[in-house]
Backbone bond lengths (Angstrom), bond angles and torsions (degrees), N, CA, C in turn:
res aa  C-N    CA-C-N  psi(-1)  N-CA   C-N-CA  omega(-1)  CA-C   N-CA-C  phi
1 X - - - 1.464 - - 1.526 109.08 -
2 X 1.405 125.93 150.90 1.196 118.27 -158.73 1.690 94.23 -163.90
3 X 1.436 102.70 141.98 2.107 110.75 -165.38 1.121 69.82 -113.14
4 X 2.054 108.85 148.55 1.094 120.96 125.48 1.259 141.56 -36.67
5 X 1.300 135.55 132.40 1.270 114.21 -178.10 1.873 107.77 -90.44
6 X 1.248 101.71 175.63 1.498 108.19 -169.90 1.704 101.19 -75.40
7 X 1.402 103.12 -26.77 1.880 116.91 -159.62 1.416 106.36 -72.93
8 X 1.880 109.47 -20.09 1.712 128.04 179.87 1.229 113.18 -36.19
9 X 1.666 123.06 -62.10 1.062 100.28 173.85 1.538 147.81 -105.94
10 X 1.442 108.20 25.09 1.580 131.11 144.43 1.435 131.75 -63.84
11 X 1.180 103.78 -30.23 1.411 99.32 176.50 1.722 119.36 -103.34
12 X 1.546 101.36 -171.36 1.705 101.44 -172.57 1.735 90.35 -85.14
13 X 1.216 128.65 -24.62 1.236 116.84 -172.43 1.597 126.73 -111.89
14 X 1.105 142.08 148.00 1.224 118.32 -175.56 1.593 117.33 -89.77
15 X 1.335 125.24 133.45 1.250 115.27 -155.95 1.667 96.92 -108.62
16 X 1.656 101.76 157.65 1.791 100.72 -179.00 1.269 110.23 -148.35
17 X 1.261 101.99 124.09 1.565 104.50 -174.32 1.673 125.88 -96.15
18 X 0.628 148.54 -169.85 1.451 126.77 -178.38 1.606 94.13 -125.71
19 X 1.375 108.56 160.60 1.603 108.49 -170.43 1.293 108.19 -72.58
20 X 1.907 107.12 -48.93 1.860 93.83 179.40 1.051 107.51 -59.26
21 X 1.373 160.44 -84.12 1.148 145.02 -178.47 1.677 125.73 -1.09
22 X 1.513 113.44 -29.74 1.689 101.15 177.60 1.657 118.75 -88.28
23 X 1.175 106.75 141.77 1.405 93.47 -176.12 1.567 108.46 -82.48
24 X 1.801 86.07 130.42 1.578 98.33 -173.67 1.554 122.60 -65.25
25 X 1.542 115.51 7.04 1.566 120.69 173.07 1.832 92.16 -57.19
26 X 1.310 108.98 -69.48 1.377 124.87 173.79 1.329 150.25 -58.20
27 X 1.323 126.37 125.11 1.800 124.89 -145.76 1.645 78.18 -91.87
28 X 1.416 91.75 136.09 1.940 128.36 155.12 1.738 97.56 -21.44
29 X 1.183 126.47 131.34 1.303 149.84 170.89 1.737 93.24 -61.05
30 X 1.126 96.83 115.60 1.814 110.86 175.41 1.639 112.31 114.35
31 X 1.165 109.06 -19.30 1.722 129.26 168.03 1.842 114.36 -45.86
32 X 1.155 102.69 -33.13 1.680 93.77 -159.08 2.115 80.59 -111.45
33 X 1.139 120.35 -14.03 1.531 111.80 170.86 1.441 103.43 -58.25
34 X 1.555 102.28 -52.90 1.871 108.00 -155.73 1.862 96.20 -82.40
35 X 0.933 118.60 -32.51 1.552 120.71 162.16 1.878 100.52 -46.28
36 X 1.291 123.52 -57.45 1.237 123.76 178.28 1.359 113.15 -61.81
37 X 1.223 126.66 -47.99 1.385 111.13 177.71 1.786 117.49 -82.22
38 X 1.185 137.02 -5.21 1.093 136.48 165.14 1.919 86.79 -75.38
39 X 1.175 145.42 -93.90 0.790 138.90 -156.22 1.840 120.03 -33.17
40 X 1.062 96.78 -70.97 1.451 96.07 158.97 1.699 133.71 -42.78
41 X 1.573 113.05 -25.53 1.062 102.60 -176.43 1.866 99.89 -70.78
42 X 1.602 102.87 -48.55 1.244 114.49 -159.07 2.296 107.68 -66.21
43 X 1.124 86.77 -14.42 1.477 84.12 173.03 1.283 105.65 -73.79
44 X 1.245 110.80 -72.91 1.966 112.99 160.04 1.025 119.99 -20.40
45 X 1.336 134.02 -61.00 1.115 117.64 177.89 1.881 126.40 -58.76
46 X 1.242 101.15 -37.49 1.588 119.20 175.30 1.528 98.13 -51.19
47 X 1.414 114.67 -65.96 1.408 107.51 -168.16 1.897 120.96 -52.75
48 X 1.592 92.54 -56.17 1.262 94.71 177.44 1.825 125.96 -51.35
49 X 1.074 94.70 -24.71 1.819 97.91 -178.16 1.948 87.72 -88.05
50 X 0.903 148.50 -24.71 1.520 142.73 155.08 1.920 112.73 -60.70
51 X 0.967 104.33 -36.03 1.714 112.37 174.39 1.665 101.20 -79.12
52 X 1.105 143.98 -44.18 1.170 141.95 126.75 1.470 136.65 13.72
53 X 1.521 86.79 -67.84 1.611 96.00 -160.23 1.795 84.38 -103.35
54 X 1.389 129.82 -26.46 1.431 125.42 152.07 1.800 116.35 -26.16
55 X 1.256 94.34 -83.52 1.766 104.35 -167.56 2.054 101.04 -71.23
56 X 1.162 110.77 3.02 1.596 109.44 175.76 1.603 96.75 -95.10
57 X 1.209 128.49 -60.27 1.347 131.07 172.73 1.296 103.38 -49.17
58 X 1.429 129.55 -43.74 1.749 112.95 -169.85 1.531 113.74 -82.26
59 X 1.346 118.56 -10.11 1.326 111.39 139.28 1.132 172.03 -36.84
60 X 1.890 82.87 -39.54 1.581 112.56 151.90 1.374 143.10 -87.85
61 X 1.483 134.23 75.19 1.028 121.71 -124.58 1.647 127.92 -90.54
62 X 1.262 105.03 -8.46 1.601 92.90 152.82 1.254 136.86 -62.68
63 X 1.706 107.60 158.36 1.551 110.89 -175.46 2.133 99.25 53.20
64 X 0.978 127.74 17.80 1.117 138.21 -177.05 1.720 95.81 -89.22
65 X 1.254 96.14 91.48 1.958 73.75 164.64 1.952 116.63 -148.16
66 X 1.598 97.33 110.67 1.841 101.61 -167.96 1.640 83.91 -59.98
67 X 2.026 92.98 158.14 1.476 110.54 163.18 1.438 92.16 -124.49
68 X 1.460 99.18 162.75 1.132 119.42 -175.13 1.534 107.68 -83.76
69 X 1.082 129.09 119.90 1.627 122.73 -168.99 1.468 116.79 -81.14
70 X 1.480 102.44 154.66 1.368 89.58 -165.94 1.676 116.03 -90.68
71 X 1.281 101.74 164.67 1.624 101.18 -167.22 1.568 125.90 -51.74
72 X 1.824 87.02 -23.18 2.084 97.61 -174.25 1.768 104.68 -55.65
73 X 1.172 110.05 -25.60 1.437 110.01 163.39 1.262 154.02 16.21
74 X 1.651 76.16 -94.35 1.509 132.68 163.47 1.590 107.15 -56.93
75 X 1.248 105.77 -48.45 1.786 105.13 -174.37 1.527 90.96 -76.68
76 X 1.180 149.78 -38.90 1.857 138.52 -147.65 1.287 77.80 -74.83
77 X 1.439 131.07 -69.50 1.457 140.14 -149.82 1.893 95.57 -51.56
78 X 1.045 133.95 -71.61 1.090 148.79 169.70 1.394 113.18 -30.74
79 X 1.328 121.54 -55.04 1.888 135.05 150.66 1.325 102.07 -29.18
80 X 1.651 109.49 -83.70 1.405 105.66 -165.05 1.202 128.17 -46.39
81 X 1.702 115.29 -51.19 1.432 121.83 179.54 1.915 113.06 -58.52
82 X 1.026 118.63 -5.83 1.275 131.31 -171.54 1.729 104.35 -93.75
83 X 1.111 97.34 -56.81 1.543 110.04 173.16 1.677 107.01 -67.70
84 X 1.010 143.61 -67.69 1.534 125.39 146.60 1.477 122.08 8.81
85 X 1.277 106.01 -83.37 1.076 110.87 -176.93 1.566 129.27 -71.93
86 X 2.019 114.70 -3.79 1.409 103.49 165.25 1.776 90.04 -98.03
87 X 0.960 133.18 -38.71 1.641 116.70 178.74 1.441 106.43 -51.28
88 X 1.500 137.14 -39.77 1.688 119.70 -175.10 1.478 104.94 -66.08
89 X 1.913 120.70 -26.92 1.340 116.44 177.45 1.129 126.26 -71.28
90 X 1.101 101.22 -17.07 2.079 124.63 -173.31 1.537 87.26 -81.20
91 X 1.135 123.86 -51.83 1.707 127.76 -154.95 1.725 117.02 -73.96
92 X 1.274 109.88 -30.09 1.615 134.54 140.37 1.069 122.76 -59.56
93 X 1.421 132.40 -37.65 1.641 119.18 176.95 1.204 95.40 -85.20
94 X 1.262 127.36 -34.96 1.808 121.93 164.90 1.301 111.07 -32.17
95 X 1.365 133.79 -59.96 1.516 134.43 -178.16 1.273 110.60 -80.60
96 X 0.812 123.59 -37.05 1.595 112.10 173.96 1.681 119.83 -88.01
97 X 1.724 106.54 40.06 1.450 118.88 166.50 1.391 99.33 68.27
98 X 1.452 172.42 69.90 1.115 163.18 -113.29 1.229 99.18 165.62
99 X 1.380 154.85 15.89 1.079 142.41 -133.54 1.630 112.28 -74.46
100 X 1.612 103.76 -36.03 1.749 111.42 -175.45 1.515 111.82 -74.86
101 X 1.177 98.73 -15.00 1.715 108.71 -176.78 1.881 108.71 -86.63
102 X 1.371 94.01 -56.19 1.689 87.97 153.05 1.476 128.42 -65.17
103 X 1.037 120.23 -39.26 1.641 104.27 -163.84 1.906 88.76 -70.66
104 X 1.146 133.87 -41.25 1.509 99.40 160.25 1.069 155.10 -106.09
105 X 1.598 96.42 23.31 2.051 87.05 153.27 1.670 90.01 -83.75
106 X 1.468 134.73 -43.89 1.369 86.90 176.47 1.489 146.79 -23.44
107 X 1.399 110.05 -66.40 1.243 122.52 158.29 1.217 129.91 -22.39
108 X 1.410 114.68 -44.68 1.299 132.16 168.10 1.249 110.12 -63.54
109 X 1.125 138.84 -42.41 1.730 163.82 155.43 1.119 102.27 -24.35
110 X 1.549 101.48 -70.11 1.434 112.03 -172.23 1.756 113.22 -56.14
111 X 1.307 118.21 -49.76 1.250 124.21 -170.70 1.817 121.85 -64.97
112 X 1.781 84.43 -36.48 1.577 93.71 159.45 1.512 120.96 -55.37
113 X 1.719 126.10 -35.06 0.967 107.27 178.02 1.249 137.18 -96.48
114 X 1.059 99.09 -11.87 1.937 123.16 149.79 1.462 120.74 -34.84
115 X 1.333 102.79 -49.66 1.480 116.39 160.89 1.181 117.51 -52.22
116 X 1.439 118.19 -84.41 1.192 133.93 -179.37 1.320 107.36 -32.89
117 X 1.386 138.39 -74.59 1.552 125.39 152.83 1.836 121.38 -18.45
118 X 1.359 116.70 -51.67 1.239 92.21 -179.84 1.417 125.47 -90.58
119 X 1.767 123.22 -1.33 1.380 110.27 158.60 1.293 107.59 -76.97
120 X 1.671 143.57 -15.09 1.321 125.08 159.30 1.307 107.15 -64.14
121 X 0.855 140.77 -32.97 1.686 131.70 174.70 1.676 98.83 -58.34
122 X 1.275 131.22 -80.01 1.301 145.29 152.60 1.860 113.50 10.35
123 X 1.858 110.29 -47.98 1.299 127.77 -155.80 1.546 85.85 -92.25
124 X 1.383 123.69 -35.35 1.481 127.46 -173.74 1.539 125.32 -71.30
125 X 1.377 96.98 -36.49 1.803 118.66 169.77 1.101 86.55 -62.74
126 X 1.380 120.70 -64.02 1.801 94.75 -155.84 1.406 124.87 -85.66
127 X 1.104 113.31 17.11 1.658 119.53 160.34 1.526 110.09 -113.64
128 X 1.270 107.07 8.28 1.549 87.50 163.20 1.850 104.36 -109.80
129 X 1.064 106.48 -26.06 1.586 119.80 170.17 1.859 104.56 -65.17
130 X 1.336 122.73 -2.35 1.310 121.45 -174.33 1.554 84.83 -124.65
131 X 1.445 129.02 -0.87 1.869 126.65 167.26 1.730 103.16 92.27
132 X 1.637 111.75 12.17 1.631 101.17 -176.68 1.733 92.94 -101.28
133 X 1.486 78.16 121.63 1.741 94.86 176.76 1.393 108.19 -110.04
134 X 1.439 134.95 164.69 1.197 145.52 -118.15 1.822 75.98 -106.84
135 X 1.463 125.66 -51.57 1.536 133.03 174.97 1.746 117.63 -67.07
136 X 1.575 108.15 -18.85 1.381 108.95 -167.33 1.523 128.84 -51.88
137 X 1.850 95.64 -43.58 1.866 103.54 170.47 1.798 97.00 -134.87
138 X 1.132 96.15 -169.27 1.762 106.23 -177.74 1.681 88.16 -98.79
139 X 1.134 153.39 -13.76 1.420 162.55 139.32 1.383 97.08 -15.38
140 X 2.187 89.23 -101.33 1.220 109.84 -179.27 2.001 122.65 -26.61
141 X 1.864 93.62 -55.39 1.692 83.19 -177.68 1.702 127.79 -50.81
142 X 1.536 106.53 -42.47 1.363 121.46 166.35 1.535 115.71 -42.60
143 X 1.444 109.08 -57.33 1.675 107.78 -163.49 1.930 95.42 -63.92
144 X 1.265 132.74 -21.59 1.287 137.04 -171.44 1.180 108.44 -97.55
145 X 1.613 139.35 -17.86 1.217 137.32 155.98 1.626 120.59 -75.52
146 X 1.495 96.80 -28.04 1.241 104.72 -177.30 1.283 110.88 -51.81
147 X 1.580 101.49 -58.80 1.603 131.73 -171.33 1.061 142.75 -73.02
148 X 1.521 106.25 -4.32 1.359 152.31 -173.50 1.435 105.00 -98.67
149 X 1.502 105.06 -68.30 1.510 117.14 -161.58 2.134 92.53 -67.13
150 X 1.023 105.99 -18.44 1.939 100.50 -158.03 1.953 85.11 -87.26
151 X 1.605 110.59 -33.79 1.544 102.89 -168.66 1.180 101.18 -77.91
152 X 1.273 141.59 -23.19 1.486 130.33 -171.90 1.749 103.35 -93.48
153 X 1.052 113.48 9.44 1.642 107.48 -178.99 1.841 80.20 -121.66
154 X 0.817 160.74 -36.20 1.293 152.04 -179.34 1.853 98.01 -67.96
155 X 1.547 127.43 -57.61 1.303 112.88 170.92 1.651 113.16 -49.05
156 X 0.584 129.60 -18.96 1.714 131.56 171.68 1.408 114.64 -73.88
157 X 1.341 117.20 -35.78 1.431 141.56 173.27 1.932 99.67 -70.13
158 X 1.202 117.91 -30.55 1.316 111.22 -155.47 2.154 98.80 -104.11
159 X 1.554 90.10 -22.08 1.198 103.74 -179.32 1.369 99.73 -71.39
160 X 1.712 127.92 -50.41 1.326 120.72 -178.31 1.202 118.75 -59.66
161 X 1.130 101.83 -38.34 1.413 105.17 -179.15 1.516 135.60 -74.59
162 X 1.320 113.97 -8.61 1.305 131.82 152.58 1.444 123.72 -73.68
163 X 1.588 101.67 -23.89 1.777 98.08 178.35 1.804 89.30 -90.28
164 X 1.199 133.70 -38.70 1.344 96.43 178.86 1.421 117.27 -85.82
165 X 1.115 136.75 26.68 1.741 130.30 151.10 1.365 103.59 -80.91
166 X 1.361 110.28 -53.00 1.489 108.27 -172.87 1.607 123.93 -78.24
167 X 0.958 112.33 -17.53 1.668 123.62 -175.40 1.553 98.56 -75.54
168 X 1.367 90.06 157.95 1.858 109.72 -165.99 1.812 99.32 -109.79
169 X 1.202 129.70 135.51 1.186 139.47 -155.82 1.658 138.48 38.75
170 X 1.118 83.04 38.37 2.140 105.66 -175.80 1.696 99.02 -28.47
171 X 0.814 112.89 145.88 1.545 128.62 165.89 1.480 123.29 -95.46
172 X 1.015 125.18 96.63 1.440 146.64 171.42 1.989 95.03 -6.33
173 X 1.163 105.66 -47.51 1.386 96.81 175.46 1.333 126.62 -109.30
174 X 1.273 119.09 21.66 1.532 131.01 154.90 1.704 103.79 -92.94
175 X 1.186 124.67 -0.09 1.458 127.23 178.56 1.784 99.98 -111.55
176 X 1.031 125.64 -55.38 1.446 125.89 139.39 1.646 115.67 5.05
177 X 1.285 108.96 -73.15 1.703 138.55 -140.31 1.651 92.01 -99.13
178 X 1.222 127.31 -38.65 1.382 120.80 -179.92 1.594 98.72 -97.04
179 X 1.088 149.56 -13.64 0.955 142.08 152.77 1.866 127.89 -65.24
180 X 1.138 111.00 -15.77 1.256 133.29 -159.34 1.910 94.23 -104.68
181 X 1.118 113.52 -33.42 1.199 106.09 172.90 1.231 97.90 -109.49
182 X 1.163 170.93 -45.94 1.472 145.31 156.47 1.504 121.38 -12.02
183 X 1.893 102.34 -37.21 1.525 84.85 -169.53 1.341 97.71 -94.85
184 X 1.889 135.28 4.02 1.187 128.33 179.84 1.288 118.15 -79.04
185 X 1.501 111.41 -36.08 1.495 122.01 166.82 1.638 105.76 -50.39
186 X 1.399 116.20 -81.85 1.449 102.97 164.64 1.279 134.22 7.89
187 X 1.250 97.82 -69.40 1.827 117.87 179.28 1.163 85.82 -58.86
188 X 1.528 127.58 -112.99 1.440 130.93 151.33 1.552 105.40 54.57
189 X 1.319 93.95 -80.64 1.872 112.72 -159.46 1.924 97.75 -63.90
190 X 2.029 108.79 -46.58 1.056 100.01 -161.42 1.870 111.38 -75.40
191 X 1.320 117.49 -8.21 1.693 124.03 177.49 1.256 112.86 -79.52
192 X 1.782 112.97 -27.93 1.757 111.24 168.82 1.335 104.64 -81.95
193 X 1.315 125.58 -20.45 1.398 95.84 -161.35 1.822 105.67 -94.76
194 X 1.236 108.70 -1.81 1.139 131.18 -158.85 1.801 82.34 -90.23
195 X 1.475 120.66 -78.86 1.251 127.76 177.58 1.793 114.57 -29.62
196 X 1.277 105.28 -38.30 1.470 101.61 -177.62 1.463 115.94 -95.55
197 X 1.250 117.38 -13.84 1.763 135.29 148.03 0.898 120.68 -50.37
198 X 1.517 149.05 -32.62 1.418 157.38 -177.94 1.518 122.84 -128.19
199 X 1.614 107.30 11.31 1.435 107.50 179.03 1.478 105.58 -80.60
């Protein structure tokens, strides 16, 4: 039996390693991709059956009532896509041997999303300081599940991403794999916020 190696498709040749040969501390090269796409699928799917039951409820129009969102918004959306784009730069100096140059735009990554979490905190004060409570309309509950459910999958994002700054021999494709869902959340973030912009 014999794994692809991860190096297969970088090079001119395809390389093959034999299974005893890997050390079994460590999952088979392609393990933490398909871990990523099961994860991702199933978040997607969660959301979309919530986007769903969003535009099915706003159909119905009692007790129906949009709020106007608040402007901090505008800045998370702007955060995130910012942070994106120094983690894909971090994730490139990763492959091209760079390691001190990545581990801080990570950092930078990281701090971006720290932010981004606290103008959603920021977006929450001010709808409850404007009396919109999480029970007040079928609106309100949505825009707080929405915003809720996207920040606690981004702390997971921030959690990974702290074990690979800090972890000792990172794998070119465990930096890959947390980068790859950072920029899906992103996406993620920009289709809710978009959905609750035009409802």
């Amino acid at each position: 039996m014999a794994l692809l190696s991860d190096r297969a498709g970088k090079t001119s040749r395809v390389v093959l390693l034999p299974a005893s040969l890997e050390d079994p501390s460590k999952s088979p090269p392609g393990m933490y991709r398909l871990g990523l796409l099961i994860a991702c699928g199933s978040i997607l799917a969660f959301f979309a059956a919530l986007v769903v039951a969003f535009y099915w409820r706003s159909r119905t129009p009692p007790f129906w009532v949009p709020v106007a969102l608040p402007h901090t918004l505008w800045l998370s959306t702007a955060i995130i896509l910012v942070s994106s784009v120094t983690f894909e730069a971090a994730r490139r100096a990763y492959r091209r041997g760079l390691h001190p140059v990545a581990a801080r735009l990570l950092v930078v990554t990281a701090c971006l999303g720290a932010a981004f979490l606290a103008s959603q905190l920021a977006a929450w004060r001010n709808l409850v300081q404007r009396g919109y409570y999480l029970a007040q309309n079928p609106y309100s509950s949505f825009f707080y599940m929405f915003t809720g459910l996207h920040a606690a999958h981004l702390i997971g994002g921030l959690i990974a991403l702290f074990i690979v700054v800090l972890g000792r021999g990172t794998r070119r494709e465990t930096v890959d794999t947390v980068a790859f869902y950072w920029h899906f959340l992103g996406v993620l973030w920009i289709a809710l916020f978009v959905i609750l912009l035009i409802s």
